[in-house]
N, C-alpha and C positions, 0 to 999 in steps of 0.2 A: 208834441207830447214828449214828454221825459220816460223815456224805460230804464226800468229797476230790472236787473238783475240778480238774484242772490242765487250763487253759484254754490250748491252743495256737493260732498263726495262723502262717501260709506266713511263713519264714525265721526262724523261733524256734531258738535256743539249745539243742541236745539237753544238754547238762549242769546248763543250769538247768532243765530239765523232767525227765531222768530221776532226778537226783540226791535231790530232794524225791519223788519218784513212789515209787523205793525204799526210802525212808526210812520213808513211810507204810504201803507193803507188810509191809513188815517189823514196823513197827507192828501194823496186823490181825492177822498170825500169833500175835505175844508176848501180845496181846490178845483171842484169843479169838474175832477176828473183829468188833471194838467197830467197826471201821471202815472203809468202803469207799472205795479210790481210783481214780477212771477218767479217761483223758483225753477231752475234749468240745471245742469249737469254737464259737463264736456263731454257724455257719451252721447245727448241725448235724454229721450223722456224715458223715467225709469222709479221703482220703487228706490229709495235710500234711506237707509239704515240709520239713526244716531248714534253716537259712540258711548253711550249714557242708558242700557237698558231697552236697547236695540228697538227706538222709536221709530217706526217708519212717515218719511213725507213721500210725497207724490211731485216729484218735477215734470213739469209739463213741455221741457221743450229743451234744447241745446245750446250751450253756451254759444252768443255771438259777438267774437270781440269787436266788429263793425258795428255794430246797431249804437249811434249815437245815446248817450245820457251815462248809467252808474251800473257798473260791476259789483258786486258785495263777496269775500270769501270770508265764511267763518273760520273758527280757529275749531280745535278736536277737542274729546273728551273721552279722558280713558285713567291708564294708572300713571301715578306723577310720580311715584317711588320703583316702578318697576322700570324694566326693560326688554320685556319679551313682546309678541304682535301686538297686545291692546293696551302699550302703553302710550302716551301721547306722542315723543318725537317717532315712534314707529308710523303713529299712523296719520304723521304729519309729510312722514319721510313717501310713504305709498302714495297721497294726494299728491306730493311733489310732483312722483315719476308717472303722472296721467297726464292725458291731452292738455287738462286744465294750467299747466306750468304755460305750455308753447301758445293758448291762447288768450292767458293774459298777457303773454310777453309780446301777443300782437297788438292787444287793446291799447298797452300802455306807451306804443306807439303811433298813437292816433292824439287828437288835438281834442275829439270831442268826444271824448270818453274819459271821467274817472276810474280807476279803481279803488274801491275801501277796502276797509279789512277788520275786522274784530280780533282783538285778544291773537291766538295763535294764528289766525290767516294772515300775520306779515309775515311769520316764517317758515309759510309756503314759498310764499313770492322768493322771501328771501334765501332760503336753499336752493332755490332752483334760480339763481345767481339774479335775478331782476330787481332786486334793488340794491346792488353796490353803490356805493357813494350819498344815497338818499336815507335823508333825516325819516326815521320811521320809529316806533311804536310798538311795544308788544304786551303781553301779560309780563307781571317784572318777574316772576319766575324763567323767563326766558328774554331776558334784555342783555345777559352776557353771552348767549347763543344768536342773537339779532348781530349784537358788533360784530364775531367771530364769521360771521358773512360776509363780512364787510358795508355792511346799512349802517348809519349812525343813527345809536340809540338815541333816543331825545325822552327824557324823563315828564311825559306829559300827558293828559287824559286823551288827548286829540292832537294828531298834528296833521296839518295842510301842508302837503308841500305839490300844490295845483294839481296835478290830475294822478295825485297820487295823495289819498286819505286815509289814514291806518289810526285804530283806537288800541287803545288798553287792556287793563281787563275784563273779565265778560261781561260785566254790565254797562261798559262802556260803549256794546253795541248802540245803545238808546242817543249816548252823546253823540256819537258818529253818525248817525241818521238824522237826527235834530239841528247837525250844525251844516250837513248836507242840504235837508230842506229848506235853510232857512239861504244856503247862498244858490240855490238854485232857484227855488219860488218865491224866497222872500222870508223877512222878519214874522210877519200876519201870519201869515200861515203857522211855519214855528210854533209859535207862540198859542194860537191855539187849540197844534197837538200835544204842547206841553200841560197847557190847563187841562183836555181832558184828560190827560194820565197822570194827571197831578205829580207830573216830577219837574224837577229843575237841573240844570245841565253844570255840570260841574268844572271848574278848574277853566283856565284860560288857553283858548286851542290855538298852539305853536305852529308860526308859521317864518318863514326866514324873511325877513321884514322889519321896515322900522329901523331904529337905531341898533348897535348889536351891543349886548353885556361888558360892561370892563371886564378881562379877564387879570387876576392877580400873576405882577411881573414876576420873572424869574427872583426865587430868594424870599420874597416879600409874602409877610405870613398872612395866612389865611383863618388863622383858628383853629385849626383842623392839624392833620401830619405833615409832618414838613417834606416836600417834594422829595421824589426820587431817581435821582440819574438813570436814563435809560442803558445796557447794557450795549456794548456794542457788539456788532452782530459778529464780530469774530477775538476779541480780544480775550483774553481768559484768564483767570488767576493761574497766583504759581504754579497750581499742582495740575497746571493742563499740561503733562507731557507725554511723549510718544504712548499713546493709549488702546489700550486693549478691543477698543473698538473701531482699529482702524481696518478699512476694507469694503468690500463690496459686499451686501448683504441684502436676501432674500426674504419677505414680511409679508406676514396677512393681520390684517386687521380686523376681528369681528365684529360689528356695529349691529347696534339695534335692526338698522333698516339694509342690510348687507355688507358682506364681504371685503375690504380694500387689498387687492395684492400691492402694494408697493417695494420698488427695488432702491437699497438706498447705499451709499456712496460714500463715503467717511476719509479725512487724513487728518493727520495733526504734521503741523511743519510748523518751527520757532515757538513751538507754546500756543498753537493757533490752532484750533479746531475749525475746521470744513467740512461742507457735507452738502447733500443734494438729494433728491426722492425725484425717482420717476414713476406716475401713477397717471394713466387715464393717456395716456400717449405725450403727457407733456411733462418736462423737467423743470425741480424748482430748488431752489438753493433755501439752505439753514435759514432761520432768524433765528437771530442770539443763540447759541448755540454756546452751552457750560457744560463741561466736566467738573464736578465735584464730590468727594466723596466715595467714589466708583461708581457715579450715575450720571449720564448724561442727558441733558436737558435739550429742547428746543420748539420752534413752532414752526406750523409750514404749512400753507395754503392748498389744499385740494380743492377737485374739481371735479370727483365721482366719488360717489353716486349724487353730491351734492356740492354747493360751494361753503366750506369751512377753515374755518383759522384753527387747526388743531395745535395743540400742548402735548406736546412727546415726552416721557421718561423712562430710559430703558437704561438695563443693566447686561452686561455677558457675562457671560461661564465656557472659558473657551469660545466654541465657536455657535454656539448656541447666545440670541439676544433674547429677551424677556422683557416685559413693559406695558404701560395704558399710551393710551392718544384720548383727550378729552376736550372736549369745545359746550363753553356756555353749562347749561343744565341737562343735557345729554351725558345717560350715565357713561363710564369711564369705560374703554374699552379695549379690550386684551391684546395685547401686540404679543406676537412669536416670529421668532426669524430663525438663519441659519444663515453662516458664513459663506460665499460662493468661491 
């Protein structure tokens, strides 16, 4: 038998959870009963909340990343314009920091288990660092927040990449459970849970396979803007000289979903800005790192409370710095420092 999983947490998405939920129901029926769907929790069986007018479902049991067949995480629902607790990367960021991170990070270590994901549940996975380097999927309100984890975005309603299936936007649940059923039990089947819900699955689902795309050579136009040299990660215009921000400096970050202290490290020698962050017990050097204009630019990979490619821009006054760090569709977030 095939076990469904849909793995809910307080402020989850009822249409990314029921929409895949009935689709597999529907499945077992046409199927004889091949397969069982319940919804479960990494605490345990428990009332949970929706993040949408505080719908409650009923999980019947505890997430188990052993139990051979499919995991499902939906994505949240909350404010997309804010950034206090009930906006969404906040209460994407709290799903994050639950059991549920450490026990798909076991599931997805197993051979015979998927994980899928609706809409915002790849960037569960994906903050809590479990899909670096894998081709994934999200709501495209948050596909510059998927890269900045280091996942590669793939611009697609569905992508496979084997025991790892992540869909789109919310109603893209239906595609990801229909192109589930159809490689687990079969086309027949598929086909008609799709007649009875009278939908048709959209778009063609990306897998790494096949021949691969010509990609347009260096120079050689595309129609589009013409390429742009990447900056190197320490060379600098003219006006990079001995700068104002050179020194050892003391930073907190306030985020949606907590706190960053970061201690960060600065020199300029030959016209050449360096620099370095220490955060979460680990040390990490500048990318691309500009001074212009009296603001200094850069990116740098964290690792708490979540995994991010953040974009720094700060300014001094003395020994006082000021500035955001911002990654993807996560609003902008206040940096303050002080000289040590």
């Amino acid at each position: 038998m095939l076990n469904v999983q849909v793995a809910l947490f307080d402020g989850f998405d009822l249409l990314d959870a029921i929409a895949p939920y009935e689709v597999f129901c529907a499945a077992a029926y046409y199927a004889d009963d091949a397969l069982s769907v319940r919804f479960v929790t990494a605490e345990g069986s428990r009332s949970v909340v929706s993040g949408v007018n505080g719908v409650p479902i009923e999980a019947i049991g505890t997430l188990n990343p052993e139990l051979p067949g499919i995991i499902l995480v939906p994505g949240a629902a909350g404010d997309v314009d804010d950034d206090g607790p009930d906006s969404i990367p906040a209460i994407l960021g709290r799903a994050m920091n639950t059991a549920l991170t450490e026990r798909i990070g076991q599931a997805l270590a197993r051979r015979d288990v998927t994980v899928a994901t609706v809409c915002g549940g790849s960037l569960v996975l994906a903050m809590g660092g479990l899909l670096e380097g894998r081709p994934a999927v999200t709501n495209r309100l948050g596909m510059d927040l998927l890269g900045a984890t280091g996942a590669v975005p793939v611009q697609a309603r569905v992508v496979d990449d084997g025991n790892l299936v992540t869909g789109g936007g919310v109603t893209s649940g239906l595609d990801v459970a229909l192109h589930l059923v159809e490689r687990e039990l079969g086309p027949r089947i598929a086909h008609e849970v799709e007649q009875l819900f009278e939908f048709e699955r959209r778009g063609t689902v990306w897998k790494a396979a096949g021949i691969a795309p010509r990609r347009p050579r260096n120079g050689e136009s595309t129609g589009g803007e013409p390429p742009v040299a990447p900056i190197s990660d320490s060379i600098q215009p003219a006006a990079a000289q001995a700068s104002a921000f050179d020194g050892d400096w003391d930073t907190a970050i306030v985020t949606p979903i907590g706190k960053l202290d970061v201690k960060l490290s600065i020199e300029t020698s030959d016209g050449r800005i360096r620099g370095f962050a220490t955060q979460g017990g680990e040390t990490v050097d500048f990318a691309n790192p500009v001074l212009e204009s009296g603001k200094l630019s850069w990116t740098l990979r964290i690792v708490k409370p979540m995994r991010l490619n953040l974009k720094f821009e700060v300014t001094v006054d003395g020994d006082r710095m000021t500035g955001t760090a911002k990654a993807g569709i996560l609003p902008a977030s206040k940096l303050t420092g002080e000289r040590v």
